[in-house]
N, C-alpha and C positions, 0 to 999 in steps of 0.2 A: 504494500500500500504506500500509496505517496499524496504529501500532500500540495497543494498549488497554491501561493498568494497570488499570483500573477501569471494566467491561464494562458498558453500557450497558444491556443484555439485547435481549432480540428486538425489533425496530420490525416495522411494516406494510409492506410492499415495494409500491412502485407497480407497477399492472401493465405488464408486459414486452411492447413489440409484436413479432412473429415477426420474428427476424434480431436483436435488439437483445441487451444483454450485459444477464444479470442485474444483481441490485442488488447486492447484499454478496454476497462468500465468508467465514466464517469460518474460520479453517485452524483444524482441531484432530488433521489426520491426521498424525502423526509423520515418514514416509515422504514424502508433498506438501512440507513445508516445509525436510525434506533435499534435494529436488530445487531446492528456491528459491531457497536459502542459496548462491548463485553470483554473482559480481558482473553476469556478463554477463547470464544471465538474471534478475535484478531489474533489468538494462539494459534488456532486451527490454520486461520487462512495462510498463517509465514510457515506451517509445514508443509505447506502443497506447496510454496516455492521451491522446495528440493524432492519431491517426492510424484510420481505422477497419479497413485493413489493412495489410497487411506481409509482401515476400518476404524469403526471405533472401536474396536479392541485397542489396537496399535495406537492409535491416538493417545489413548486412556495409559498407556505405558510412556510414553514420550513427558508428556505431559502431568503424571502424578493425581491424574484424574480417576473416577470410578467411571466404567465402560458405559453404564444407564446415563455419568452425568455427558460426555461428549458426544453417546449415541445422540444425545437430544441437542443439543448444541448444534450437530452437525445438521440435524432435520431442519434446524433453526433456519442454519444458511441455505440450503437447500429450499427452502419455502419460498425465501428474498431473492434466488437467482444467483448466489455466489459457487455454490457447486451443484454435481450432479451425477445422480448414482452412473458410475462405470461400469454396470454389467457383472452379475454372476454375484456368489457368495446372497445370505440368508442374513437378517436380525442383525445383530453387532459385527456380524463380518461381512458383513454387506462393503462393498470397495466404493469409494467417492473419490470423484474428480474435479477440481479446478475447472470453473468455465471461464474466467479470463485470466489473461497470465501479467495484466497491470490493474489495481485499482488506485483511481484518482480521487480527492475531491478538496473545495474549494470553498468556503467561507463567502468569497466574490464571486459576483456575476449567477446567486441563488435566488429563487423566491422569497419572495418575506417570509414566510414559515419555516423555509429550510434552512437560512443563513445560520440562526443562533444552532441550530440541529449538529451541520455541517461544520461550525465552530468547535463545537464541546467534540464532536466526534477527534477532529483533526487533534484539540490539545490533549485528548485521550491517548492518543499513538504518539505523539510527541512525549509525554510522560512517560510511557512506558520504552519507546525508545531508549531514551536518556536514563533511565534507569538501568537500565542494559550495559551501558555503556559507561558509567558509572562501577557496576557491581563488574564487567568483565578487565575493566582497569585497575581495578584497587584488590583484583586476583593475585595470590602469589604462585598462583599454581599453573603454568601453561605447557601445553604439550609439549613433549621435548623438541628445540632447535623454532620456537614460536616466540621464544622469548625476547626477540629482537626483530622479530619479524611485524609483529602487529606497530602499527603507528596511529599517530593521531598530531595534528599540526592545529592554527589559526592564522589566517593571513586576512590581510586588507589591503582591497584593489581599487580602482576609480575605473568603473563599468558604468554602460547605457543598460536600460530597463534590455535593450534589444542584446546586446551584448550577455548580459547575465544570462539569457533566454539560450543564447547560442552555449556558454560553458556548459551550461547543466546540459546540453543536448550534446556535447562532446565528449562529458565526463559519461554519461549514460549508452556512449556509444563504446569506448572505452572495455566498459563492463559486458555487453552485449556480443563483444569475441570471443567471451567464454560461456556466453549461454546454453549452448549445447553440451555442454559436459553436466547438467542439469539433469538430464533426461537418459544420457547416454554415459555409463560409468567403464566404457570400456574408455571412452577420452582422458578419464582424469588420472593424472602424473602419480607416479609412487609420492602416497604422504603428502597429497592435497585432502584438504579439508574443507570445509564449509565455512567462508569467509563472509562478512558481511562489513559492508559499505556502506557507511551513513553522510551526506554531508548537506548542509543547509547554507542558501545561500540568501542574504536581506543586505536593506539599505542599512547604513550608519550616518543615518543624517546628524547627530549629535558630535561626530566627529568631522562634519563638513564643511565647519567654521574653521577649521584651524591654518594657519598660515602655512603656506606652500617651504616645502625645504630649500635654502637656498643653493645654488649648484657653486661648487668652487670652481675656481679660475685661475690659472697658469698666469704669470706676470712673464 
């Protein structure tokens, strides 16, 4: 899931082979992103990012859940249009799939009903984000030879609204060359793991008063 201050507008979707999750959802239904707003299910939906199905059995072990509480969480999303039964298996082993493989939404450019909806959902995954990232930093404990592997930086640039539009869509492209080891684990390298990428990018108008640096100069 990602969120948008500053919507990008429509792209061209590549086409879809039969069984594959679409490209983007955009959430703008009020009702869908009340159904999201749950920690367990925004749980569910970041395991179908590495995974192409999922019972609730398996869930319920990932997750430290009891099988009856994800079995129902998943029907949850399943009801709203985020996933949908894959075929075959019964009850709790019944196998679910991922129907799109991006969810977006947006605070701006909502319905009056949906905006504050859209809001609390987005600082919901932001929270939880950041908590993540938080408890995986302040780890002492990382897989062996990971220990100088994981990073985390802060920089400050002078970008156009357009410009800003264009990195995030470089850095997402970036990421996008390895998307197929996702799906396909005969691709992925001895002692690759499941890495996750977080980065946000806003204006710092508070910092936009400050006087330019001056350049030195050779006499």
């Amino acid at each position: 899931m990602s969120s948008e201050q500053d919507p990008q507008g429509p792209r061209e979707a590549a086409p879809v082979q039969p069984g594959e999750p679409e490209e983007t959802l955009r959430l703008t239904d009020p009702k869908a992103m009340r159904a999201l707003a749950h920690p367990v299910r925004m749980a569910l939906l970041e395991l179908f990012s590495v995974t192409d199905t999922l019972t609730a059995t398996q869930a319920s072990e990932f997750l430290g859940e009891s099988p009856a509480n994800t079995a129902f969480h998943l029907r949850t999303l399943a009801k709203y249009g985020y996933i949908k039964e894959a075929g075959g298996g019964r009850g709790r082993e019944r196998p679910w799939t991922a129907v799109h493989q991006t969810i977006t939404v947006s605070s701006r450019d909502q319905q009056p009903q949906a905006a504050p909806v859209a809001k609390a959902l987005t600082n919901l995954w932001h929270e939880l984000v950041l908590d993540r990232i938080r408890r995986a930093f302040s780890s002492s404990s990382w897989p062996p030879g990971w220990e100088h592997a994981s990073q985390s930086s802060t920089g400050v640039v002078y970008l156009t609204p357009e410009e800003t539009r264009r990195v995030a869509r470089e850095l997402h492209e970036v990421l996008k060359r390895y998307e197929n080891r996702r799906t396909d684990p005969s691709l992925r390298p001895a002692g690759a793991l499941p890495v996750e990428f977080t980065y946000f990018g806003y204006p710092r108008p508070d910092l936009a008063g400050l006087p330019a640096a001056e350049k030195e100069t050779d006499e």
